[in-house]
C-alpha positions, 0 to 999 in steps of 0.5 A: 971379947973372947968371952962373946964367942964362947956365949951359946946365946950369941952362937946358937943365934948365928947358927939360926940366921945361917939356917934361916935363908929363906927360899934359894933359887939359882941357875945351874947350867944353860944348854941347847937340848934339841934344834931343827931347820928345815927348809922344804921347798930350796931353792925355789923358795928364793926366787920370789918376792919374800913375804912371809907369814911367821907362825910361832908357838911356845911351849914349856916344861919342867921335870924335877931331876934331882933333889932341889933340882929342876929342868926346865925346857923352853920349846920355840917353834917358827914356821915361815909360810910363803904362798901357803907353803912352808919356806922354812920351820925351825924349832929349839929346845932350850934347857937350863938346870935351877937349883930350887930350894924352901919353895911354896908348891905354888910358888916354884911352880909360878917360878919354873913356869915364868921365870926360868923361861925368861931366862932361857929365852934370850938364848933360844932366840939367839939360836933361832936367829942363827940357823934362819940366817944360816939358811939363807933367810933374814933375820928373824929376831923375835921379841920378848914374851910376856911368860908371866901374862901367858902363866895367867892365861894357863891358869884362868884356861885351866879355872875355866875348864874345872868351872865348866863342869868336867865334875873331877874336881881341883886338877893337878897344875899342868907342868907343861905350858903352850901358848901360840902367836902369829905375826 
């Protein structure tokens, strides 16, 4: 049995199957980069009958921070409207570090588009919910997104717009995301 451990063949293969992983992904860090609410018109906004109308926008970006290192921002916006006046508006920009490594082009930016704000999204909510209720308002607990359907979106919008004829030929793809929602 000693003998198999001195036999290059066998440690030249494990040396191989150690540097042969495949493509690596792993989350970093979690935190909450930026955070607003405003509530323009208290008090006044609460003596009525509440029933609003939730405007909603989303947006994402990431940036390369270091080797193998991306940062990834989820961007939600909510605005309340109550007589085509603004009750409340609240934003958070939730951030997380992804350690990204042996990725296609196409494929991180496919991950860093759809799978870190899926993970970032739960957190974003929960800040939101907190600072409405904080200001006085019901809860406004947001469902899920779909980030992979509004990835497909992007890039069928983005295939339109070279289609139409801008004549620059393949853009680079966009490391920015929007996608807005009314409820």
């Amino acid at each position: 049995m000693a003998e198999d451990d001195n036999n290059p063949q066998i440690a030249g293969s494990q040396e191989g199957e150690q540097k042969e992983h495949g493509p690596q992904f792993g989350l970093q860090r979690i935190y909450l980069k930026d955070s607003s609410f405003e509530s323009p018109r208290s008090p006044v906004v609460f003596q009525g009958q509440w029933a609003p109308k939730i405007n909603f926008d989303i947006k994402t970006r990431s940036e390369k921070v270091a080797d193998e290192s991306y940062e990834v921002v989820l961007v939600l916006t909510a605005e309340a409207q109550q007589e085509e006046q603004t009750a409340f508006l609240v934003e958070v920009h939730q951030a997380g570090i992804f350690g990204v490594k042996d990725f296609a082009d196409t494929q991180l930016e496919h991950l860093l588009a759809t799978v870190c704000p899926n993970i970032l999204f739960p957190y974003a909510r929960e800040v939101i919910d907190a600072l409405v209720t904080k200001g006085s308002f019901p809860a406004l607990m947001l469902a899920p997104i779909n980030f992979e359907a509004l990835y497909v979106q992007q890039k069928q919008a983005m295939e339109q717009r070279q289609a139409g004829g801008n004549g620059n030929g393949a853009a680079a793809p966009s490391s920015e995301s929007e996608s807005n929602a009314s409820e």
